[in-house]
DRENMAR-189847 format. One line per 10 residues: their letters; for each residue x, y, z of C-alpha. Coordinates in pm, whole numbers, plus 50000, padded with zeros to 5 digits. Example, Ala and Ser with C-alpha at 12.3 -4.5 7.8 and 13.67 -1.06 7.14 Angstrom:
// residues 2
AS> 51230,49550,50780 | 51367,49894,50714;
//
This chain:
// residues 136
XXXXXXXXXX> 55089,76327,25529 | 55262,76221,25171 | 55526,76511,25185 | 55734,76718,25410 | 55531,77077,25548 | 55853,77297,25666 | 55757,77639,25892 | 55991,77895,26002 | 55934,78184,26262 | 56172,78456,26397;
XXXXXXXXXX> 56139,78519,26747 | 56234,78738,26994 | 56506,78671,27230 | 56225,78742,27515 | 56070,78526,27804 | 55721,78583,27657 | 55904,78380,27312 | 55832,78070,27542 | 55506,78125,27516 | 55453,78209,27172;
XXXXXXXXXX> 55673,77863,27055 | 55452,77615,27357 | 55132,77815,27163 | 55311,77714,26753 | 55362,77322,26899 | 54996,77336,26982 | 54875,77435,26672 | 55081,77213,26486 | 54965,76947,26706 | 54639,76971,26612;
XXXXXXXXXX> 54723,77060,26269 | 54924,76794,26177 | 54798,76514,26409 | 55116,76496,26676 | 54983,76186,26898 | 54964,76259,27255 | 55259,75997,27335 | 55524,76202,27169 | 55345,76532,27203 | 55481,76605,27596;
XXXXXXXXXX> 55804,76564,27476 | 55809,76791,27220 | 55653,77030,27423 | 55946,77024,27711 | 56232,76931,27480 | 56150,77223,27247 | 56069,77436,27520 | 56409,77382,27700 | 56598,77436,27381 | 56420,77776,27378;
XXXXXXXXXX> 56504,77872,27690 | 56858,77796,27669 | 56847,78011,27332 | 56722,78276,27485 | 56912,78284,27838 | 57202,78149,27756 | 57281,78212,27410 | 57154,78536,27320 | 57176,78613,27693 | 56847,78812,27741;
XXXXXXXXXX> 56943,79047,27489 | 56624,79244,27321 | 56837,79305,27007 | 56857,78961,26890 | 56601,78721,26783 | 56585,78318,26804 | 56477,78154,26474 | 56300,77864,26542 | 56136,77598,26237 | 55980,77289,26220;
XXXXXXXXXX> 55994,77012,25986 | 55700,76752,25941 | 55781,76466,25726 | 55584,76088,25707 | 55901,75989,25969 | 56004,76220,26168 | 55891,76526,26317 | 56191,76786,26347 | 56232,77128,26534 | 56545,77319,26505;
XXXXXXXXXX> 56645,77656,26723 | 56898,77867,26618 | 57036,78160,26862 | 57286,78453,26763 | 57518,78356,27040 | 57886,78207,26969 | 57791,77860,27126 | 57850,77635,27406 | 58095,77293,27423 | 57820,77064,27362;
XXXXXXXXXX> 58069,76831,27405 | 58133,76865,27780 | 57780,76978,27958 | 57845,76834,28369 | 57612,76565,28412 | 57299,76732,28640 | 57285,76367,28785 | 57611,76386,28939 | 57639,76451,29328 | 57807,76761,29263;
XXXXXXXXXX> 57524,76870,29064 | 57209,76761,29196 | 57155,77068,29371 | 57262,77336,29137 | 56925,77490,28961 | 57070,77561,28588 | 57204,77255,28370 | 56958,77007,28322 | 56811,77134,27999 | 57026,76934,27764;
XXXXXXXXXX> 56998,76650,27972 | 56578,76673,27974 | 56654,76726,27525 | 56877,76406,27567 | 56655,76241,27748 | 56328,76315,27514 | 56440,76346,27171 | 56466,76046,27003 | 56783,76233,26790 | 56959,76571,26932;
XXXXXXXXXX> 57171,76711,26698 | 57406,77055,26763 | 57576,77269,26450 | 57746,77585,26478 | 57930,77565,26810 | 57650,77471,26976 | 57413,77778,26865 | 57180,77572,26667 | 57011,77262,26829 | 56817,77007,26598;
XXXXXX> 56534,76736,26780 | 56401,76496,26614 | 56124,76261,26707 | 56004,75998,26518 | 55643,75852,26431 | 55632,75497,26541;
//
């Protein structure tokens, strides 16, 4: 790769959209060459940001859509989501590893991005996530 390849879809703000983005990252995978190290945590990190697009940003809603791109450079392979929600304090999400919130079922999806993402970046109140993972 000597330059940057750039992709953008428009999804909807559906359950089967999981699919659809798990079935792009393959393709680009084998595309572009992802190595299997970093691969699995593109997959879950990407597919968590999804998820949280679609349940709780644009809340299940059928009217809106989730645009979703990825960027491909000689460094750094980045994915960014975007929902049509009004956001989320990014700044405060409870810590899922806390006592109080081992239990609880939601709120470990930015923790998982956090924890896979080599750089996890959030614009727009929180509506648009940015990973970024790079080639070692």
């Amino acid at each position: 790769m000597t330059s940057s390849t750039t992709k953008h879809y428009t999804l909807n703000s559906s359950v089967e959209s999981l699919a659809k983005v798990e079935q792009i990252i393959e393709s680009v995978k084998e595309e572009f060459g992802i190595p299997e190290e970093i691969f699995g945590n593109i997959l879950v990190s990407v597919s968590e940001g999804m998820n949280n697009a679609i349940k709780h940003g644009n809340k299940l809603d059928a009217t809106k859509s989730v645009e979703f791109s990825f960027d491909l450079s000689e460094k750094q392979y980045q994915f960014t989501i975007l929902d049509q929600g009004s956001g989320f304090d990014y700044e405060n999400v409870p810590d899922p590893t806390h006592p109080d919130n081992i239990e609880k079922i939601d709120g470990r999806g930015i923790f998982i991005m956090t924890s896979l993402a080599d750089n996890i970046t959030f614009e727009q109140d929180g509506s648009k996530v940015i990973l970024s993972f790079n080639i070692t």
